[in-house]
BASE-940967 format. One record per residue: x, z, y of N, C-alpha, C in turn. Coordinates in pm, whole numbers, plus 50000, padded with zeros to 5 digits. Atoms other than C-alpha are relative to their C-alpha. Example, Ala and Ser with C-alpha at 12.3 -4.5 7.8 and 13.67 -1.06 7.14 Angstrom:
500895000049881512305078049550500905000050120/499184999449881513675071449894499235007350109/
//
This chain:
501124994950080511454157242107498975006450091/501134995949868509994178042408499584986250075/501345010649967509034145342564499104995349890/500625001950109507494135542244498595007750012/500734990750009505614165742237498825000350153/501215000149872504364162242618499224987550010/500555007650027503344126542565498694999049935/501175000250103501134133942262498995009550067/501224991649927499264163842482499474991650101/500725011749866498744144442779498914987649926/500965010350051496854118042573498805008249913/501624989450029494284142442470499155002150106/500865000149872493164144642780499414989150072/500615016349898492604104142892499014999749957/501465000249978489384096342971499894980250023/500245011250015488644058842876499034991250082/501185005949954487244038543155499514985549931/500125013249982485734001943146501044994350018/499115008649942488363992443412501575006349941/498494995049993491164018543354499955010649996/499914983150032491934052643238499925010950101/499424987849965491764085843378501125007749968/498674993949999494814103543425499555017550006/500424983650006494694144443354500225002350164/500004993049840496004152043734498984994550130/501184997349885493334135643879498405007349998/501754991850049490534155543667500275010550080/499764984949969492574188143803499874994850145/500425001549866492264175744184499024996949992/501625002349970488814163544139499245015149998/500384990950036487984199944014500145007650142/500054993249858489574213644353499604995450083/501015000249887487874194944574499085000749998/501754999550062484734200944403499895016850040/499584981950019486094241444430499885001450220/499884996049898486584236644803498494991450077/501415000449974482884217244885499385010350000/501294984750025481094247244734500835011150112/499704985049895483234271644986499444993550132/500485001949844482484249845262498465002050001/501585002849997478744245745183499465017550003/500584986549998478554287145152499704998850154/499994995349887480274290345479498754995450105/501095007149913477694266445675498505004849957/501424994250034474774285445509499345008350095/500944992649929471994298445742500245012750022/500184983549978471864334645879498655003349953/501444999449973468774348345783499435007250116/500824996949906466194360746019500245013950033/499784987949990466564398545933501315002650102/498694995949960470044396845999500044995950203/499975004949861469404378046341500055010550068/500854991449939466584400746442500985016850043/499344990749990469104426046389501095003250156/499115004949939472024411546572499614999350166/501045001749840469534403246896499755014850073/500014988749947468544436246922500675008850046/498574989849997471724458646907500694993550141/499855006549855472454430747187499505004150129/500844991749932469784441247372500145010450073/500314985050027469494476647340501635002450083/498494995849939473384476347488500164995850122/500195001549844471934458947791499365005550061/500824987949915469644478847859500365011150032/499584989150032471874507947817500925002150109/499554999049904474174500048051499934991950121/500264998749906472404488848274499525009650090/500634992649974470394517248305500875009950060/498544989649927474284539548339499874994350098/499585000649885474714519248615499085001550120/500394993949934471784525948782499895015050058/499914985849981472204564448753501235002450106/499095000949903475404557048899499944997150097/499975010149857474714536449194498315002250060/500904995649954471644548549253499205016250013/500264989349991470064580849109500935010050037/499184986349985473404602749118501524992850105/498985007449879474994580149420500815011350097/499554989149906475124612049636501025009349945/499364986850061476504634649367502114992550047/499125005949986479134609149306500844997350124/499175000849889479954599549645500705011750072/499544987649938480194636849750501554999449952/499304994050062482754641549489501274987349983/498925009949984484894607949564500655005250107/499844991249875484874622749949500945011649958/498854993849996486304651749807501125000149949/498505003150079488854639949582500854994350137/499235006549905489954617749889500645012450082/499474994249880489894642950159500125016449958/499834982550074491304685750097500465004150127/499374986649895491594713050320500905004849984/499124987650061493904736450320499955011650148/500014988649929494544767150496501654999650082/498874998149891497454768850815500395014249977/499504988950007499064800250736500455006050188/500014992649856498844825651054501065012649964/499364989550018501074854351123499575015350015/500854993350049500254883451038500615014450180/499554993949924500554913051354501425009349974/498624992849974503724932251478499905014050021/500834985950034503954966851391501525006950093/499024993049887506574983651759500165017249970/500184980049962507775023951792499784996050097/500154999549855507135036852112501094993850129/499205005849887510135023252257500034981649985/499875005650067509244989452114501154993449940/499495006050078511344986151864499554998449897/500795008950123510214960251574500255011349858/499554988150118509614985051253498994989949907/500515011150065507104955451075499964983349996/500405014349939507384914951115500074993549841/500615012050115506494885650873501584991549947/499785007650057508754863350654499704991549864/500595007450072508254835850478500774996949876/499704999450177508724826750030499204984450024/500155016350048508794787449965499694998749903/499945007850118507444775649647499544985749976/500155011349966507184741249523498834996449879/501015006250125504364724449366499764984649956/499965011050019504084693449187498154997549943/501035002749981500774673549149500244992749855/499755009250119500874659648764499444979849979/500765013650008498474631548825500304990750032/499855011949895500194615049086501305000149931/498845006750038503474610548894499724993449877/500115013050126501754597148585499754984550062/500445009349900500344568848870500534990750068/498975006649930502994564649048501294993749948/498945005350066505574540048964501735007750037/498894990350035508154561349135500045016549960/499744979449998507454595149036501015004549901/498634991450098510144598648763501045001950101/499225005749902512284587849083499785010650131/500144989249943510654613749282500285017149914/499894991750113510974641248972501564999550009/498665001949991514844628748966500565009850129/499174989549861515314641949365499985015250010/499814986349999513594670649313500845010049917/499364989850085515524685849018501445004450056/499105001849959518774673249223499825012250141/500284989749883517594692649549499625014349934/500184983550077516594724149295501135003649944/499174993450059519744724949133499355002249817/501304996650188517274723548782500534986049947/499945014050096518004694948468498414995850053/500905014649991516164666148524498945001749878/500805000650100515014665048164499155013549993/500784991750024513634700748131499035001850107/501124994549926511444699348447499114987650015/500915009350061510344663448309499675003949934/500804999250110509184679048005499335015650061/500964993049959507714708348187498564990650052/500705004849924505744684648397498794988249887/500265006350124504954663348052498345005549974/500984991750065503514690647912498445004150044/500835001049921501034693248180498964985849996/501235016149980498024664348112499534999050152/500414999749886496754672548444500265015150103/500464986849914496124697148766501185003050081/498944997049924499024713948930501065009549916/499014990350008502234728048825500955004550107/498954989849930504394755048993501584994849947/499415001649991507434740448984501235014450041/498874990449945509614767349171499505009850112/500324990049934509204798949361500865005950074/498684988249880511354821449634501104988550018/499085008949997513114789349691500635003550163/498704997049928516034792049913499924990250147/500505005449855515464784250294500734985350005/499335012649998518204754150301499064990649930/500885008450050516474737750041498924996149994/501264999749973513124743750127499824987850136/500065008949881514314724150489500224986849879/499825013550063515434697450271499254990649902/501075005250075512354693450064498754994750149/501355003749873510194693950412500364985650051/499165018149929512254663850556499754987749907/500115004950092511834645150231498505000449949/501104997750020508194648750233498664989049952/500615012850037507024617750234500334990149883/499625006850092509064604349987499625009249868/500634991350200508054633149697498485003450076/501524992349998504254626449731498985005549926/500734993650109503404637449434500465016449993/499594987450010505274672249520499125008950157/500864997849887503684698349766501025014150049/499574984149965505794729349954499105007250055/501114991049949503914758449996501035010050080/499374989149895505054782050261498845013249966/501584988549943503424818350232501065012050031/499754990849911503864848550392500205014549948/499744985950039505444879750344500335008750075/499434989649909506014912450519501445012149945/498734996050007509144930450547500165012750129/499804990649882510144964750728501335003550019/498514997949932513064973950911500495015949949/499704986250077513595009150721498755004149914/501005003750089511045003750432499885020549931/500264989750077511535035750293499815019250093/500184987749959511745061050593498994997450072/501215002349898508645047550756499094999849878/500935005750076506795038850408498595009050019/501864991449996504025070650453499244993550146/500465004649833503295058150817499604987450000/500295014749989503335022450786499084991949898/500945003850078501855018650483500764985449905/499065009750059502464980650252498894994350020/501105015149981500424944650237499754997449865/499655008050108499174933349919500654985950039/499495010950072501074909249757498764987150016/501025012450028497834889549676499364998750141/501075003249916495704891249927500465000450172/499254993049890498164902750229499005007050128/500534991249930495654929550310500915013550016/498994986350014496854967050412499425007749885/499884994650113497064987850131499505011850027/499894987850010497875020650234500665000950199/499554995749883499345037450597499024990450093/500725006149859498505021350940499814984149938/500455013950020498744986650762498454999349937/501135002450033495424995450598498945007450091/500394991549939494105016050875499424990850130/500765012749946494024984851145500314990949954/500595012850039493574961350890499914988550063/501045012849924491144943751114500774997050105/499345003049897493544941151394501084992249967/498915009950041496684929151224499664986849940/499885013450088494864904950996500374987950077/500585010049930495314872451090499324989949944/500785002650063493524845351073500514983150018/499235013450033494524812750926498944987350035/501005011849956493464777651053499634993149872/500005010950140492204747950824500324984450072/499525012449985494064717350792499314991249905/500885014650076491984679550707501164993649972/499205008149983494164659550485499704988449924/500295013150044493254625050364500864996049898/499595007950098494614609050054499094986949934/500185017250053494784571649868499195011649836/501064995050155493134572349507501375003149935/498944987550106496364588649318500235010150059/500214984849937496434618149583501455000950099/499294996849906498914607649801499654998950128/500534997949856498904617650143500354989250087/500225013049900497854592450435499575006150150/500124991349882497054616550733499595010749982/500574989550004496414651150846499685000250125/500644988349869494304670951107498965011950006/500294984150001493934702351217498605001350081/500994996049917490524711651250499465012950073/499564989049949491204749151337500835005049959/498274994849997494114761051466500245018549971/499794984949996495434798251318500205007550100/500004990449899495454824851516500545013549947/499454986450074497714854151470499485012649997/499954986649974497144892251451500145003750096/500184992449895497064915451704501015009549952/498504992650048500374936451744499515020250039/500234985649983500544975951710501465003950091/499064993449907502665000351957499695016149951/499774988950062503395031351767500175009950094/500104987949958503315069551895501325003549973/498644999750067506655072751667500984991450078/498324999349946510195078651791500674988449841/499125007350139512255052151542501175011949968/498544994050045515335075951571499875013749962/500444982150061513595107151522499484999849863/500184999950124511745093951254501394996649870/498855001550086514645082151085500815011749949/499214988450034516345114351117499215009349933/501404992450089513185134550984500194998849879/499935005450104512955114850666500855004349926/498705003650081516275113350570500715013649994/499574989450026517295147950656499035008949880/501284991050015513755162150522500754994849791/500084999350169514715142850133501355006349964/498854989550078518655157750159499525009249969/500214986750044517025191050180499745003249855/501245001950188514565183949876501194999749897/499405005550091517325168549694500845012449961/498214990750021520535192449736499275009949948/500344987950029518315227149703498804999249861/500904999650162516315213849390498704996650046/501424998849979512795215249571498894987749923/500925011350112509675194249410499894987550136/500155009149909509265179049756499635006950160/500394991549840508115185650168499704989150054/500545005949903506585173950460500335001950133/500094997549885506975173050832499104995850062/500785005049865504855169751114500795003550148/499724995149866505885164751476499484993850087/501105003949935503325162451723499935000050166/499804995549862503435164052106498325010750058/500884992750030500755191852125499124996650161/501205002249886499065179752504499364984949973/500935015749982498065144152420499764998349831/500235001850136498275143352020500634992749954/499455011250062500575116351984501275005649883/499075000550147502725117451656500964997049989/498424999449989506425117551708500854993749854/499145002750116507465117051362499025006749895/501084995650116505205123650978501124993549915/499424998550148507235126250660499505004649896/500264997150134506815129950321501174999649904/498374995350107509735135250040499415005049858/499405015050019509645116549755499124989250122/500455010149952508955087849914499704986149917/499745010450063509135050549843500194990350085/499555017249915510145012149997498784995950023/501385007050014507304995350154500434985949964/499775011050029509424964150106500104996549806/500135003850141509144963949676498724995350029/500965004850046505724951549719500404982650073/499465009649963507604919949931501124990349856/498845000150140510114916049618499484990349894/500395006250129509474891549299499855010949900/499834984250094509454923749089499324992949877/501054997150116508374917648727499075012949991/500624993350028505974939648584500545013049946/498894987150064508504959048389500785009850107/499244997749919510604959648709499775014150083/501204992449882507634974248940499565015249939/501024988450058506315000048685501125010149973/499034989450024510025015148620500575006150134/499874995549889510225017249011499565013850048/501144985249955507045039649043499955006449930/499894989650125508125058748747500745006250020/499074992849953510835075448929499445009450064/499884987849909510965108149032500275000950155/499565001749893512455100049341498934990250097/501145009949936509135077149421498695009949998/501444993349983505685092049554498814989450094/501075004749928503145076049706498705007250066/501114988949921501375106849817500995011550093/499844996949863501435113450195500055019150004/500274983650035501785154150149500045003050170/499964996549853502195158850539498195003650063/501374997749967498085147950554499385000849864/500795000350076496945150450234500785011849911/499214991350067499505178050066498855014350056/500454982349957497215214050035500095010249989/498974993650023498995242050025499195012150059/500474985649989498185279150091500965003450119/498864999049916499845288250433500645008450028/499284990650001501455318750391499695008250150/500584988249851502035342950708500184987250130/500385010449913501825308650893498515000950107/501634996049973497955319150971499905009850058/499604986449888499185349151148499715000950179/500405008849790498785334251526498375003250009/500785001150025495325327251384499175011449976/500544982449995494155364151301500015004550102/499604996149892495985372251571499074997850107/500895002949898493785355251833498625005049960/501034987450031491085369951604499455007250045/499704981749996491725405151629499575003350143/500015000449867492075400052001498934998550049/501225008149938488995380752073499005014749966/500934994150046487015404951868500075011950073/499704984949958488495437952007500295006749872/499544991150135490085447451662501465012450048/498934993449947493495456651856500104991650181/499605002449896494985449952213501244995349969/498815003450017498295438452248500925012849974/499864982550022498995477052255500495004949893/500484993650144497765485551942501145001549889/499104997450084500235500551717499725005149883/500774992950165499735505851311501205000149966/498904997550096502075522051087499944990549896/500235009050104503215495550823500925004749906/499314999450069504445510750554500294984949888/499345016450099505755483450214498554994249985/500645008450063502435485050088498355010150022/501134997350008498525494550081499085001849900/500445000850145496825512049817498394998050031/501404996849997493365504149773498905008649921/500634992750067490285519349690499645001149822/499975003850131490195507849301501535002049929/498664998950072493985516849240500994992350049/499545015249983494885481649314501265001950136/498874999849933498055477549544500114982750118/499545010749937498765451249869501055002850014/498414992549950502535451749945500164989050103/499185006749838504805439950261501384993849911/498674999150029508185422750189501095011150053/499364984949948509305452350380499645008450060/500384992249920509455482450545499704998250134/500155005249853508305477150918500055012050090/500004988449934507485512151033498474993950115/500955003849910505095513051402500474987250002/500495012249981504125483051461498814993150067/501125004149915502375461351776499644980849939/500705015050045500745424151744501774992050017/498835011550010504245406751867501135004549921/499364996450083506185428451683499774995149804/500735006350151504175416651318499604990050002/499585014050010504375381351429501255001049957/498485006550001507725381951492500915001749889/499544997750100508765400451144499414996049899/500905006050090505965390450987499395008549870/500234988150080504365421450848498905000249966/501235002150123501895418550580498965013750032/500754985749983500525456150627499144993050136/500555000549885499675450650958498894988050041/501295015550014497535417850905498775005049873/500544991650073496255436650583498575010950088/500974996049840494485459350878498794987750100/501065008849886493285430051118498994994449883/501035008450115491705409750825499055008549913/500984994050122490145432350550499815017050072/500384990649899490745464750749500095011849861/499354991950087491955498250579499895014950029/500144985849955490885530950569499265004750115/500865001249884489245541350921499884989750067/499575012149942490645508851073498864988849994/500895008150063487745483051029500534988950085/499175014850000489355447251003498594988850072/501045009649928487425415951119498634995849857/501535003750094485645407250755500764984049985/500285013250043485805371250593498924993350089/501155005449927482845359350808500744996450094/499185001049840484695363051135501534992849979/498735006850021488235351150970499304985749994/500265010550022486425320850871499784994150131/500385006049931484865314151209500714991850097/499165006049961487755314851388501344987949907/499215012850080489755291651110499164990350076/500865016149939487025265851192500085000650161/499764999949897487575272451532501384987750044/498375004750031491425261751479499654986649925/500565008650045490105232451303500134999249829/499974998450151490815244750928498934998549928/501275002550069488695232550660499034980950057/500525014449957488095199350860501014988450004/499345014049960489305163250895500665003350131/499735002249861491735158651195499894991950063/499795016150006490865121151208501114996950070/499205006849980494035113851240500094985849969/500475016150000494455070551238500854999349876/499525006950103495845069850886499305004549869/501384996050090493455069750556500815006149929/499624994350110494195091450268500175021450071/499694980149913493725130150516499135007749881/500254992850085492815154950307499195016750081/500284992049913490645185350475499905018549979/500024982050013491855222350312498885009749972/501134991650049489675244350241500045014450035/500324987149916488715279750400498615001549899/501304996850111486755301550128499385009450052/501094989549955483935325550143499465003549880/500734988850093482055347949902499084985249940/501485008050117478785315249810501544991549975/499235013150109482075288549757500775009049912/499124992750146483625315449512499225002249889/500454993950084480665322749372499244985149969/500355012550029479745286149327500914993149894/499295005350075483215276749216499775007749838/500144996150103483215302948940499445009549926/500724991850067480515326848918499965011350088/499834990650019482375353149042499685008950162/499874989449830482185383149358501104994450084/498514999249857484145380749673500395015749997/499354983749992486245411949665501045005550113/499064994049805488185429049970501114997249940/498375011250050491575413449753499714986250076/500205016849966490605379149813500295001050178/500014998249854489755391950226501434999950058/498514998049986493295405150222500694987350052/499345014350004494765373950109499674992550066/499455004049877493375356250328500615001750118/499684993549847494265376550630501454991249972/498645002149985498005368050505500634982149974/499645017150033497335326650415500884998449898/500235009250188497455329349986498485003549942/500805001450057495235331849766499034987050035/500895017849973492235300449795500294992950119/499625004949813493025294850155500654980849957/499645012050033494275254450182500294995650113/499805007049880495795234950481501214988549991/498835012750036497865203150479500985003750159/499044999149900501015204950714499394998050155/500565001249870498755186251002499255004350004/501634995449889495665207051072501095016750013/499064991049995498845234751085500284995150155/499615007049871500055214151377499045001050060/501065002249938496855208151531500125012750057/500034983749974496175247151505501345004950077/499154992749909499405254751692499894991150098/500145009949873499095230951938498985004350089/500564994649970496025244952025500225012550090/499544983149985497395278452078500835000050166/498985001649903500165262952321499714991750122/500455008049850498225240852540498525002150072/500625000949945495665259852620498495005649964/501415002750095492715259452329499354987849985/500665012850022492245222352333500374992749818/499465007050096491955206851978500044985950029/499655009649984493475172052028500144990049880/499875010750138493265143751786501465000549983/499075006350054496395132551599499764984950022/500025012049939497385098551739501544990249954/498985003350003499645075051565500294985250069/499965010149915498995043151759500085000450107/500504998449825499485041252142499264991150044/500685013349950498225005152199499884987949890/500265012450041496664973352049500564989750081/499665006649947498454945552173499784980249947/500375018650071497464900752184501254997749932/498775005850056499974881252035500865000250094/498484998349870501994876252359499825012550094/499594984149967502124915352375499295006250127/501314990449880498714920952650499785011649927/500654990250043497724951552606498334998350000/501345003950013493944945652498499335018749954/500724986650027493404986852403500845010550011/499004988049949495315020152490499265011349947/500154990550085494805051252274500425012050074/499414993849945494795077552501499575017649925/499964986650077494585118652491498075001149966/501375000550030491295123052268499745017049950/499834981450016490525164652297498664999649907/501535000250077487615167351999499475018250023/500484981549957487035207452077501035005150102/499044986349946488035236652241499295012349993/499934986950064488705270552114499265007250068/500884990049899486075295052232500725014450002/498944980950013488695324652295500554995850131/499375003749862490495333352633501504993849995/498605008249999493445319352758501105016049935/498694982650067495015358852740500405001349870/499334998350130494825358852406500804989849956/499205010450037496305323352355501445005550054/498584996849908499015336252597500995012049898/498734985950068499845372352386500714990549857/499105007150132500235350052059501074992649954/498435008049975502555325552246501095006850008/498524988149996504705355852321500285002149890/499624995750117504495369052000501014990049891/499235012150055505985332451879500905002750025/498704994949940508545334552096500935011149970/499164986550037509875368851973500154998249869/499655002450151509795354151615501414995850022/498875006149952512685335951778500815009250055/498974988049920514245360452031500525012049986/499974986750008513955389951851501374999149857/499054999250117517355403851613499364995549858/500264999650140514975406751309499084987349969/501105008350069512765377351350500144991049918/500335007750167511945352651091500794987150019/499245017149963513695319851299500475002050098/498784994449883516135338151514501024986850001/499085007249965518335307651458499584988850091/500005009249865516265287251735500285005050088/499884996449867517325308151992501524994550013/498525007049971520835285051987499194982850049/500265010849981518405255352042500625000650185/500075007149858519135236352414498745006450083/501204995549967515635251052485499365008749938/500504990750129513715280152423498824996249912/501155011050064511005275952161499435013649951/500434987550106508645301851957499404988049876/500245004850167507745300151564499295006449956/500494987950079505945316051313500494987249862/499745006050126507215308950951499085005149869/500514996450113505875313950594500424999749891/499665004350166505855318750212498754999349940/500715002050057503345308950006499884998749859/499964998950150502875319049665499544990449915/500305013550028502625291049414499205006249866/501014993050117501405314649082501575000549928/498915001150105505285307648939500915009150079/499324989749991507635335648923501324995050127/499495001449892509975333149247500334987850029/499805010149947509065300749335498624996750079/501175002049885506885292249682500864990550073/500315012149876505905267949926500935007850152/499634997049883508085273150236499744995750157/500595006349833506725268050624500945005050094/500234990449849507445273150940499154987850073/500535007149921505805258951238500545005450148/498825000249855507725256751600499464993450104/500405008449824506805246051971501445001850083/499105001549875509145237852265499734986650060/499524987649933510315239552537499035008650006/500534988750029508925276852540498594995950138/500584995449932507265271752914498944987950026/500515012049943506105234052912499674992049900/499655004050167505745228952497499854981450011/500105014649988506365187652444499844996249818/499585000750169506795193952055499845010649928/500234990150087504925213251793500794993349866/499715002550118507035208851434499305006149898/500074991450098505965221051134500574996349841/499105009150082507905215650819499255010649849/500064989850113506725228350455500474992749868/498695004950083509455224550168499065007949878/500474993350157507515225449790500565002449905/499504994850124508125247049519501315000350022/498555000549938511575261749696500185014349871/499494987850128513305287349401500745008050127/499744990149958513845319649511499975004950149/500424997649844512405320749864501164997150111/498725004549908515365302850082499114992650045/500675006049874514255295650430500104983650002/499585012550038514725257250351499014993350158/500975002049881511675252750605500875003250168/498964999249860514335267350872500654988650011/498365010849987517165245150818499634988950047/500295014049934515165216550870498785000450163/499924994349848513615228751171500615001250091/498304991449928516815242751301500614983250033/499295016049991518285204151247499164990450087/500385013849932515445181451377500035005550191/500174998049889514715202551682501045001350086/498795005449948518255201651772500194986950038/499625010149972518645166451713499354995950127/500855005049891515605160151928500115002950141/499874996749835516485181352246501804998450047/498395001749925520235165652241500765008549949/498274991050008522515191352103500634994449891/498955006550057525805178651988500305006949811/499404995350155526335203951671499745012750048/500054990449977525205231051578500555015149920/498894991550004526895265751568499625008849859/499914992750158525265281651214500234989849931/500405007650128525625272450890498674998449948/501245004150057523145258450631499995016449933/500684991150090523245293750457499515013350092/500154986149910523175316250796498264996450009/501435003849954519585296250896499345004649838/500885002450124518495294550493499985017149990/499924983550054518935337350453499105005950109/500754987249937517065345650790498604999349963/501694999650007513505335450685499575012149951/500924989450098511285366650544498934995749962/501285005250112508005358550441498954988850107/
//
């Protein structure tokens, strides 16, 4: 029946020729090739003109465009360009030089150079290079580092340079140099660091290098600078177009520093230091200084300070955290108190009146004043003595150290007429108080010696015969750092010459010529006679020789010596600055000390003990026969 049914449709559709029927499936293919004429006849249809005109131009306009780039290139900005191919090809670099050698007097090495490896990789040249994963592979193997995490460091990097590794480990550093050619996309950097041979008992003297810049900072490293720097060559090195290297040459060769030859004993200083911070430490004190000077030429034996610090932490990788909890210690200072510490010098300044008094015709060596405790003045007001003294001549009130009797020379008491502030002052500046000692290390500090216009400048007020007093006895405003103390006795003992402070002896080339010699540099001399220099030296001496004096325990030294010691009032209830200051041998002095121990509780000679100890160590004696509490009880004031 369904054929039936398709029969009878199909014959609705024949198309009756003349010759012979149409069939329905060839009306439906005549229709599609009639369907696919009209697509062809679109496609072959004309462009129009617009569209040409269009087409031509945009053509054009893109030749002209770059042609015109390539003239800018190859012609107008040929130079820029070529400069900047030149330098991609060819890079300097800098030859690392060594930096100078810092000798004591006996030369032994107390500064020299070592070197911190880090490694750098070049990103560009391992995207380039077909082996750089292959070079990336050795290095992680020679670092001891995963492979993958210092590929995806290096990833992360599109271009420029990464730091790979730092403070790398000398073995491996040889084993990256040898391998040099094969990681050329990697670069070892060598740089330079300084390092001291007792970082922390030399640090005020020697000073540190920056880190960055490996200039001097601080001490003698920033002091001859210009002598130690050195000075680095430059190396030409040629590279292909991914940046690997194809030759080098050196177009100037580095040239090292210039070496120093220190004034400083290594073994004295060592012992200085280290005894000077037990003191500090065991007896509580805030801190102290020494100076030890050879008082005929000026040279500088030994300079302490207490706290101290390492000059080698600025050599160190230190974080930030590391570095800042370093210098946050109590036990760390960075201030030189020996030349820059200013302190009030107690009956230290006594010598100093002394030659005064003398010069002026206030007393003779003769001259005897009753000293009772204390001195009343005209307003009510009261000076006192730490003790009774009774008569009393000039070496006798050195050697006990009697306040009354300086009370007299200085401000002057009753019929007695003293010298006056005018005349104390002249001779301070005489002594070189109140001035620079240019000593060769920066950071000196120059004390201060007052008068009636700087009191009445600082705060308005009168100069009053108190203030005169006080100074006579070195408190109140008075100011002197440990070395213009030294200076001033040195003076005294050789003569009246003020002598520079000298911590360098010689500049030396690299292969250790001497190219400069630092000899004795005398900047004054004391306008007073030798006699009086002579009674004051006695009077030293009897500080020492005498039962009651103030540093009776050097008369056990190997040699004789004279002293004068001090106390210096700080404003806090029985707590002062402690001094002394010491020469020997007595007849031929080679060594002025002076030692001052800050903020000492309850007035213990602390300033002895370490006196008593170095000047022993220094003239040879095996051990010595007091205790620490017989020396700490004899000081008085």
């Amino acid at each position: 029946m369904l054929g039936l049914f398709r029969s009878h449709g199909y014959q609705k559709f024949k198309v009756r020729r003349p010759e012979k029927d149409i069939d329905t499936e060839e009306i439906f293919l005549d229709a599609l090739e009639h369907k696919k004429d009209k697509e062809v006849y679109i496609m072959e249809t004309a462009l129009s003109q617009r569209i040409f005109q269009l087409t031509f131009g945009f053509i054009l306009v893109s030749i002209i465009f770059f042609l015109c780039y390539s003239f800018n290139l190859q012609v107008l900005s040929y130079e820029d360009y070529s400069a900047k191919a030149e330098s991609n090809k060819y890079l300097s670099k800098q030859i690392n030089a060594q930096r100078g050698i810092i000798y004591d007097r006996s030369m032994s090495q107390l500064a020299f150079n070592s070197q911190q490896f880090e490694l750098i990789c070049y990103v560009d040249a391992i995207s380039q290079d077909i082996q750089g994963e292959a070079q990336v592979r050795d290095v992680a193997r020679i670092l001891g580092i995963p492979f993958d995490k210092l590929m995806e460091d290096i990833n992360k990097e599109e271009s420029g340079k990464l730091l790979v590794a730092k403070d790398i480990e000398k073995e491996k550093a040889i084993v990256l140099k040898t391998k040099e050619r094969d990681l050329s996309a990697f670069e070892l950097i060598t740089k330079n660091t300084r390092q001291y041979l007792d970082g922390n008992n030399f640090s005020h003297i020697l000073g540190y290098v920056s880190g960055d810049t490996f200039d001097g900072e601080s001490g003698i490293e920033k002091q001859y600078n210009d002598y130690l720097k050195e000075d680095p060559g430059i190396l030409h090195i040629e590279r292909d177009a991914i940046g690997r290297k194809i030759k080098e040459e050196i177009i100037e060769p580095a040239k090292s520093g210039n070496n120093l030859v220190l004034n400083i004993d290594f073994d004295l200083q060592k012992k200085t230091s280290e005894y000077l911070e037990e003191v500090v430490k065991t007896y509580k004190a805030n801190g102290g200084a020494v100076v030890a000077m050879n008082p005929q030429t000026g040279e500088i034996l030994s300079l302490a300070s207490s706290p101290s610090f390492d000059s080698n932490i600025f050599s160190r990788n230190l974080t930030t955290e590391q570095f800042n909890e370093i210098v946050a210690s109590p036990d760390v200072s960075f201030y030189n108190r020996a030349i820059a510490g200013e302190y009030s010098l107690g009956s230290t300044i006594k010598p100093i009146i002394g030659v005064a008094a003398l010069e002026e015709g206030i007393i003779t060596p003769d001259t005897n004043i009753y000293c009772d405790e204390k001195i009343e003045l005209s307003d009510g007001t009261t000076k006192s003595d730490w003790k009774f003294h009774g008569w009393t001549n000039l070496k006798k009130a050195i050697a006990e150290s009697s306040n009354v009797f300086f009370y007299h020379l200085g401000g002057g008491y009753k019929d007695f007429v003293g010298l006056g502030i005018e005349k104390i002052e002249k001779y301070l500046n005489y002594f070189g108080f109140g001035n620079l000692t240019g000593i060769d290390l920066p950071g000196e500090k120059p004390g201060l010696i007052p008068n009636p216009q700087w009191k009445r400048e600082l705060n308005g007020l009168s100069w009053y015969p108190g203030d005169t007093y006080n100074v006579s006895i070195g408190q109140g405003y008075i100011k002197s750092t440990p070395l213009q103390l030294t200076v001033a006795i040195s003076a005294i003992v050789n003569g009246g010459k003020i002598v520079k402070p000298q911590v360098v002896k010689s500049i030396l080339d690299e292969n250790n010529n001497i190219l400069e010699s630092f000899n004795t540099k005398i900047t004054s001399e004391v306008s007073v006679s030798s006699s009086s220099l002579e009674e004051i030296k006695k009077s030293m001496k009897e500080t020492v020789a005498s039962p009651l004096g103030t540093a009776r325990s050097l008369q056990y030294l190997p040699v004789d010596a004279g002293a004068k010691t001090g106390t210096a009032e700080t404003g806090k209830y029985k707590v002062y600055h402690n001094w002394i200051t010491a020469f020997a041998p007595y007849d031929e002095p080679e060594i002025v000390l002076t030692v001052v121990i800050e903020n000492v509780p309850d007035n213990m000679g602390l300033a002895n003990l370490v006196a008593r100890e170095l000047l022993g160590y220094y003239f040879g004696e095996e051990q010595r026969v007091q205790t620490d509490e017989e020396i700490i009880n004899e000081a008085g004031n």
